[in-house]
N, C-alpha and C positions, 0 to 999 in steps of 0.2 A: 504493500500500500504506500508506502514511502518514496515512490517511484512516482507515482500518479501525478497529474496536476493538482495544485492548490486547492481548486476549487471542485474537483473529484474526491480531494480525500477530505475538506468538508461534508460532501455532499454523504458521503460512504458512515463517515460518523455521527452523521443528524439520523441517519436511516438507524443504523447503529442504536443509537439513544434511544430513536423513538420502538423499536422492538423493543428496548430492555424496558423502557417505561411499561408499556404495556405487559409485559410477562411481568414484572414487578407486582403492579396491580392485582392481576389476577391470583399472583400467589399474595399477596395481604388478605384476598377474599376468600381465599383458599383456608387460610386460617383463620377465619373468622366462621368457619363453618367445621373445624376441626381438621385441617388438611383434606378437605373430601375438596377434589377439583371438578367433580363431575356436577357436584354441588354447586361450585364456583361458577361454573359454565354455563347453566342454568341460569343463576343471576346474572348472567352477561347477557343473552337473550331476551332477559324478562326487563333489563335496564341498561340497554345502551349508550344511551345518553352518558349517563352517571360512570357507566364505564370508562366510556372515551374520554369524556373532560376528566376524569380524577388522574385518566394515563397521560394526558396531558401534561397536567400538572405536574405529576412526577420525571418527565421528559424533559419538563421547562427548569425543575431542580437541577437535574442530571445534567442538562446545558450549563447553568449556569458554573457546576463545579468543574466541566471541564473546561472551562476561561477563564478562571482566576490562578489556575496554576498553566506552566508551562506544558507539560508533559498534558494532552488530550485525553487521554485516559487514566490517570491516576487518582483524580478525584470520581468522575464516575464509580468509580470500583469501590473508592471505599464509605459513597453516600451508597451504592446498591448494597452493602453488604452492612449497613445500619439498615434501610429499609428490610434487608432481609430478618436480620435480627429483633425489629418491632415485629415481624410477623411469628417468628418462634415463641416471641417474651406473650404474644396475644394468645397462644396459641397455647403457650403452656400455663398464662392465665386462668383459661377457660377450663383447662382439666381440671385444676384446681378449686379455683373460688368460683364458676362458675359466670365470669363476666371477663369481657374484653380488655385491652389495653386501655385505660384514660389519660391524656396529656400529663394529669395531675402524679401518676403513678412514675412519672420519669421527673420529678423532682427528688424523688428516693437517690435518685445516683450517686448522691451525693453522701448518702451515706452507705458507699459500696462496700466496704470492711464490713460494716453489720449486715448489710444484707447477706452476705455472701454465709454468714453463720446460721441466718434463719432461713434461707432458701434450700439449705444442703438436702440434698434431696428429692426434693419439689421437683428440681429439671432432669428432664429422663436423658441415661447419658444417649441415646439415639442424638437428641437436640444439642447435646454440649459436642458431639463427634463431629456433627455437621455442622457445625459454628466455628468448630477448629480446622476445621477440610476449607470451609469455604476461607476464612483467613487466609490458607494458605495459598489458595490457590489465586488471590486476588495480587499478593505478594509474586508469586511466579509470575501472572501476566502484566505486570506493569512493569517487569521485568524484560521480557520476554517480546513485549508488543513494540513495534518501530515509534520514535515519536514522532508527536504529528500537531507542531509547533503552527499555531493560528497568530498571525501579524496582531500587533499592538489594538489598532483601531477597530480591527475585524471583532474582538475579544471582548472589548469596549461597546461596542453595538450589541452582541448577541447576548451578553450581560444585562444589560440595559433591561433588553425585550426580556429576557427571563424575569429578571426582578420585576419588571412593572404585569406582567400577565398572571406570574404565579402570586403577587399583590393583591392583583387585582380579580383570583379565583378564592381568594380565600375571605377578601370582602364580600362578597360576593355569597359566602356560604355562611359566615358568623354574624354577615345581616340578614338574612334570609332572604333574600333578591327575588324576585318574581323570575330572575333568568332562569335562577336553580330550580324554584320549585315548578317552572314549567315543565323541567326532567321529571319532576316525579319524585324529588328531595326533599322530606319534612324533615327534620331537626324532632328526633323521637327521644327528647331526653330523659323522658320520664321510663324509658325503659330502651336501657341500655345496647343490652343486647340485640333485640328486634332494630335497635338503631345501625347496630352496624352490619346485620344481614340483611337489612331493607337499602338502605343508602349505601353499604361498602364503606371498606376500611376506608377512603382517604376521605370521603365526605363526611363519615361520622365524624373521625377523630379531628379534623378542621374546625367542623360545627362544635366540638365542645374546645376549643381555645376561647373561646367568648361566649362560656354557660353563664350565665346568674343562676343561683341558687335557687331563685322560683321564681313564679311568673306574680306580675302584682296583682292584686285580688280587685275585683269590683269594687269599685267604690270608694277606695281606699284615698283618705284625706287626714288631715288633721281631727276634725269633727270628729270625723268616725272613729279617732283611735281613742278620743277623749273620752267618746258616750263608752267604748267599750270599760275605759279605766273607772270610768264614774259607775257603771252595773256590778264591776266586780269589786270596787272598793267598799260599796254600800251593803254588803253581805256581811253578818256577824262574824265575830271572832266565837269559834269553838272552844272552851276552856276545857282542857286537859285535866284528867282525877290528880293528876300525882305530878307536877314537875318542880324536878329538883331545884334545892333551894338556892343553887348557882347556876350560873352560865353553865352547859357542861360542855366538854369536848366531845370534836364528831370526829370520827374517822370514816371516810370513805376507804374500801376495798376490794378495787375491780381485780379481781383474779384471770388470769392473761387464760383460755381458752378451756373454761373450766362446768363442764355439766355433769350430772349425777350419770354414770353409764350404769349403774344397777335398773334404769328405765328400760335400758334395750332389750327387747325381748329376742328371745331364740340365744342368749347367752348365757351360760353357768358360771359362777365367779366362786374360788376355793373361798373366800370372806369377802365381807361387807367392806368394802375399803375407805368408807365413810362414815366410819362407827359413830365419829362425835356430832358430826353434824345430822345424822337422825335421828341420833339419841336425843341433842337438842332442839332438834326441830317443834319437837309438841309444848316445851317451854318456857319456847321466847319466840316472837312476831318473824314468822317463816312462810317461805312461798315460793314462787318462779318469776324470773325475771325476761318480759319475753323481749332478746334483744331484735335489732333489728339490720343484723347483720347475720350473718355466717362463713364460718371458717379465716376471716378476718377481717382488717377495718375497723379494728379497736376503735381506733379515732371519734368515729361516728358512735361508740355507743356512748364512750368519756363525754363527747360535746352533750349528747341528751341528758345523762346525767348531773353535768355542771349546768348547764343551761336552763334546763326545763324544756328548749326547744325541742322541736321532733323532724324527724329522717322521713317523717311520714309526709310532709309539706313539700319535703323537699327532691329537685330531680334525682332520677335512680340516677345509682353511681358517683354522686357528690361526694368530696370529701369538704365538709364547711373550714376544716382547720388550716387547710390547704390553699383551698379557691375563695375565702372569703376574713376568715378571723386573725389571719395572719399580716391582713391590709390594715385592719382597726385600729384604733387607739385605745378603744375599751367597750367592753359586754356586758351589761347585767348579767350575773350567775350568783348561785349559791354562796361561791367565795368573795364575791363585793358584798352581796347579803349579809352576810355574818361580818365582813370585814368594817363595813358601818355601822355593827352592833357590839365593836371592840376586839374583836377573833384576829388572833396571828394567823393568817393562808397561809400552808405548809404543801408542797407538792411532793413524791417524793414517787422515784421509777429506776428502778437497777438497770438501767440500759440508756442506749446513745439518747442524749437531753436534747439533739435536733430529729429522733422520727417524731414525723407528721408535724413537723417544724413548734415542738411542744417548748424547748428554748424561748421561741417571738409569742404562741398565742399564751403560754399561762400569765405572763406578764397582764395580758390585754386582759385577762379575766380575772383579774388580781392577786394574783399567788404573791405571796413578799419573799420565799426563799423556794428555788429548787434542787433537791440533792438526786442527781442521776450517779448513774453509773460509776462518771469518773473520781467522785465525789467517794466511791466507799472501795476502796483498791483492796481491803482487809475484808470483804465481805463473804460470807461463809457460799461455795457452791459445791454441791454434794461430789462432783465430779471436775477437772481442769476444764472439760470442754463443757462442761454445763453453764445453764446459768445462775443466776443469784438467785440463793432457794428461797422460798417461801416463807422458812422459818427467819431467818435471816433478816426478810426485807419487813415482816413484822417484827421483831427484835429492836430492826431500825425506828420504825414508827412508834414505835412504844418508849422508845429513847427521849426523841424526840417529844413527844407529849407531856413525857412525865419533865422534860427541862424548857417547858413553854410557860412564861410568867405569868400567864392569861388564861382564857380560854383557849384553846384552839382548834381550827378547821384543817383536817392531813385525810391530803387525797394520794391514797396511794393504788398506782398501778402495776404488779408484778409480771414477775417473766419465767419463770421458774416451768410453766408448762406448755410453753410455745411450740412449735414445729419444728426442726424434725423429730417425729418419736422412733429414735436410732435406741436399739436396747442398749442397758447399762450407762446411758449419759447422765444419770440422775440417780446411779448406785444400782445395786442388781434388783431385778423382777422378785419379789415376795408372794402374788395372787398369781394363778392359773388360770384361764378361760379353755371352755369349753363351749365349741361352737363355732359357726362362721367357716371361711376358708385354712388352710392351714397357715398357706404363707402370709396369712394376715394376723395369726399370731401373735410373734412377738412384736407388731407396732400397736394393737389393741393391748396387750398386756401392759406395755411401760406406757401408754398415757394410762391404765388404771394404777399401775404404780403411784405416776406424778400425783392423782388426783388422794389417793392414801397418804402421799407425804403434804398437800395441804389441807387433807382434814386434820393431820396430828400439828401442823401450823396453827391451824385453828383452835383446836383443843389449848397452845399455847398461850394464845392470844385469851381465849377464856380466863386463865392463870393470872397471865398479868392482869388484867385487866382492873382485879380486885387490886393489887397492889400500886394502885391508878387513886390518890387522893382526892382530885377532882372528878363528879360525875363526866362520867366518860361512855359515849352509846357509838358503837363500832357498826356500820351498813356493809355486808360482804355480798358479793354477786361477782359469777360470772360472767366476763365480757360477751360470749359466743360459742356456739358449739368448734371443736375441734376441726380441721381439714383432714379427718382420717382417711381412708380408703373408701374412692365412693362406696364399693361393695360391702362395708362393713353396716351402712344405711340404709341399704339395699337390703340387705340380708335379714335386716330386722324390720322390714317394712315401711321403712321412715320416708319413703321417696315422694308418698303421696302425704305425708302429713306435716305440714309447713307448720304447725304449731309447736309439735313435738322437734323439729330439727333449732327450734328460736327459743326455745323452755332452756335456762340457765337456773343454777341452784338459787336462791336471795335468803337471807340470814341474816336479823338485826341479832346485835348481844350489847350487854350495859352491865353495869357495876352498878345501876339503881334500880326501880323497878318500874318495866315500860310492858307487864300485860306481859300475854300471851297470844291475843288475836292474830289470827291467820292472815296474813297480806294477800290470798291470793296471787294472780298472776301481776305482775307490774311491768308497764314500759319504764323504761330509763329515763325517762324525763318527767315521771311519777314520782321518785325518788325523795326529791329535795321536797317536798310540804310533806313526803308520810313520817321522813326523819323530821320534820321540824313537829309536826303532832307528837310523834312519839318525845321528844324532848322539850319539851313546855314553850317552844318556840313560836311568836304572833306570827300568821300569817301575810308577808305582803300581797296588793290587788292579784299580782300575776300568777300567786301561788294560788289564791282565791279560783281562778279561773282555772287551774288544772286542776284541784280539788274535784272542780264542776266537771270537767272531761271526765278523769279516773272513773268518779261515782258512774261514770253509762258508761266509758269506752276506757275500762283499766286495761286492755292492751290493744294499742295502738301500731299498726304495723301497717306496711306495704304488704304484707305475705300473709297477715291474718289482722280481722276485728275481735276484740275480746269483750263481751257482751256484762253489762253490768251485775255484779254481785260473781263474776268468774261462770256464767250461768250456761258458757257455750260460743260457739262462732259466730258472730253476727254476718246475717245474709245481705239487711240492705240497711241503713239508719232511716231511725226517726225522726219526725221535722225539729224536733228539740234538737236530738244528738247532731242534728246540721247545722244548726244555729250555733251550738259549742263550737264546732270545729270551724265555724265560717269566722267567731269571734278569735279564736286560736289562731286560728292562718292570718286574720288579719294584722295581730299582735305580732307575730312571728316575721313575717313578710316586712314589719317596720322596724323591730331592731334588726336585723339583718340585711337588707337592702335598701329600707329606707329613709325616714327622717330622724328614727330616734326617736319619735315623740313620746311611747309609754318608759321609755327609761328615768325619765320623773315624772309620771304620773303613775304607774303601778309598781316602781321598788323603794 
């Protein structure tokens, strides 16, 4: 080729480009439907349009990076071999957690050392072999291929045209242009997945570079946010039988991917590996906590939690701490809450203090100190490559607490039973299961392990907790079910039962006395007024207003309604239970996207 005239071996490299665009494409759609190409092909047929412009687009990339370097082909090779890489990382997303690539999920990169300890596993070596072949092989031909040096000006032009058209297609798709949606383009964000087998990989993931978090609600004004604060402000305060006669301390305890596996049926377990916690369960205010996530995404259960907000308003596949609370200056949460009513904010997570950028957002929701990871170098982990155990990181908290001059608010997030469950990384297997596949054994055995060594955590934390001079009332819940082996969910029937796969353990305990009432099932943004009930705590307006929710809709989900009094699934709401959510969304909708205005009027 090196031989040719100028403008032949131009011509030969635009041809060039524009194939590899297009095969590019269709392998992004390829994995978006789990490498099924015939699948892919199908959607190329049923969406041409969306085809052709998205191969465009990636053709008009692929241009531009072979003119900013000398050598024609070198940048090509190593933008198609990222494109290739988003399509494996989608690919082995969706094995996984069950949803695609989101823009927001490539701000992790940055914390590639820890990923790389939670992922182990996760990627099948098929995918890590042919990540290292294709590497290689992109090294040989830019080696290998003649150069094919394009003049100063020529470089300068066709640059140009790339930046302004791939500009100009991606305007185009994150405003929603009438061009695109004449292809047959919605912007499906409210469900992820169906967004990126209906639109294709390169339109979906475009369309969410300029998500909002939700769409604004009807009506939505000043007025309206007022009269909402003035109906929930004018609702009594419920007085409590018994609160203690100080402030007391709260501890939150989100348990990193923790559910009761003695539910799963079709499995024999040698022991109960949750002795304490069902022994206490019938004692102190116990129940499920339905999250609103699965197999991960922590992030999003933490925000509902602290928040009171809900995942439920908001587009499938958001991460708010990512794409929205990281911009802030400040949040209404539980922890400005108590932080106005005199409480030290205490954060406190045995891992990297930037995932899901918890460093920038705890600040914004008032935390005054956070102690991660690198903060405890002496911290007990059952194993070198384990993480920091459970016992451990309550040990921390309890430290803590007990050297806070005040009351104090300590939100702790643990990691002790994260992914991957490789046996003996958390000490050897003590329970036996019977049941299920063979070869799925010992990965269901060592998360029932992990989950034995944080009931006897628990059981700890019970311990101290008397040895705690200020009233102190401790909220423990699981963030999410586990990423075990699909077929381990499979096996036990769980495929069709969305309630059952979002059912976490919930466990309040105190050192005073808060009743024994059953919490039933609770969403995570229930939380903060059922601990403030249970702890002699006034409610503010906004808490007022989920009160109102819980009582009809105590669990709130994209995957299931939970029908008041825990009474069942709800099929369709009531014109009340729409008015709740309609006052909810609109409260929600204004600290998070809009003016702010209930942030003094309802806290």
């Amino acid at each position: 080729m090196s031989r040719l005239l100028p403008s032949k071996r131009l011509s030969y490299l635009l041809i060039i480009l524009l194939a590899v665009g297009f095969g590019l494409n269709l392998f992004l759609q390829a994995a978006s439907f789990r490498m099924d190409v015939l699948h892919a092909l199908k959607w190329v047929s049923a969406y041409p349009w969306l085809y052709c412009t998205g191969s465009l687009f990636i053709f008009f990339i692929l241009l531009l990076s072979s003119v900013i370097v000398p050598n024609a082909y070198a940048g090509p090779a190593v933008v198609s071999a990222l494109f290739v890489l988003l399509g494996i990382a989608s690919d082995q997303k969706l094995a996984t957690r069950g949803e695609p690539l989101f823009p927001w999920d490539l701000m992790l990169l940055k914390n590639a050392e820890g990923m790389s300890k939670i992922t182990s596993g996760m990627i099948s070596p098929l995918a890590i072999g042919a990540a290292v072949l294709l590497v290689a092989g992109l090294v040989v031909m830019i080696i290998k291929l003649p150069k094919n040096r394009i003049r100063l000006s020529l470089r300068v032009t066709l640059a140009g045209i790339s930046v302004g058209l791939s500009a100009w297609f991606l305007v185009l798709v994150t405003g929603q242009s009438p061009v695109v949606a004449a292809m047959s383009y919605q912007n499906i964000f409210w469900n992820q997945k169906v967004n990126y087998t209906q639109n294709g990989f390169v339109y979906a993931f475009a369309g969410n570079l300029r998500q909002s978090l939700m769409d604004k609600p009807e009506g939505y004004s000043r007025e309206a946010v007022e009269a909402v604060a003035a109906k929930y402000s004018a609702l009594p305060d419920v007085q409590v039988e018994a609160a203690p006669e100080e402030q007391p301390n709260i501890l939150f305890m989100m348990n990193e991917a923790f559910f009761d596996p003695t539910r799963l049926p079709g499995y024999t377990l040698s022991e109960d590996p949750l002795k304490f916690i069902h022994g206490v369960a019938g004692q102190t205010p116990s129940g499920y906590l339905l999250s609103p996530e699965f197999g991960g995404n922590t992030a999003n259960v933490e925000f509902e939690a602290l928040t009171g907000l809900s995942m439920y308003f908001l587009g499938d596949g958001t991460i708010p701490y990512q794409q929205r609370i990281v911009k802030m200056s400040s949040l209404p949460s539980i922890v400005s809450i108590l932080k106005d009513r005199g409480y030290e904010a205490l954060a406190l997570h045995p891992f990297d203090e930037t995932f899901y950028n918890r460093n920038h957002v705890y600040p914004v929701l008032g935390f005054d100190r956070f102690t991660s990871e690198k903060d405890l170098p002496d911290a007990d982990r059952l194993t070198p490559e384990g993480y920091v155990s459970d016992k451990a990181s309550v040990q921390e908290a309890v430290r803590q607490l007990q050297a806070a001059s005040g009351p104090a608010f300590l939100h702790l997030v643990t990691m002790q039973n994260h992914f991957p469950f490789v046996k003996g990384v958390n000490g050897p297997n003590t329970i036996t299961v019977q049941g299920g596949l063979p070869e799925q054994k010992d990965e269901l055995e060592t998360y029932i392990q992990d989950t034995k060594l944080t009931d006897e955590a628990m059981a700890y934390l019970q311990q101290e907790l008397v040895k705690i001079k200020r009233p102190t009332i401790a909220v423990f819940w699981g963030d999410h079910l586990p990423a075990l082996s699909a077929g381990i969910y499979t096996a036990a029937g769980w495929d069709q039962e969305p309630r059952l796969k979002h059912e976490t353990k919930l466990l309040v305990l105190a050192n005073f006395e808060i009743g024994k009432e059953p919490l039933g099932t609770l969403s995570p943004a229930f939380l903060g007024p059922a601990v403030f009930r249970l702890s002699g705590q006034t409610l503010p307006a906004f808490y007022k207003l989920l009160e109102q929710v819980r009582a009809e809709i105590p669990g709130l989900s994209k995957k299931v309604l939970i029908g008041p009094g825990d009474t069942g699934i709800l099929k369709e709401l009531t014109p009340e239970q729409q008015v709740l959510l309609n006052d909810y969304r609109l409260v929600e909708y204004d600290l998070l996207e809009g003016e702010k205005y209930a942030e003094s009027l309802m806290f």
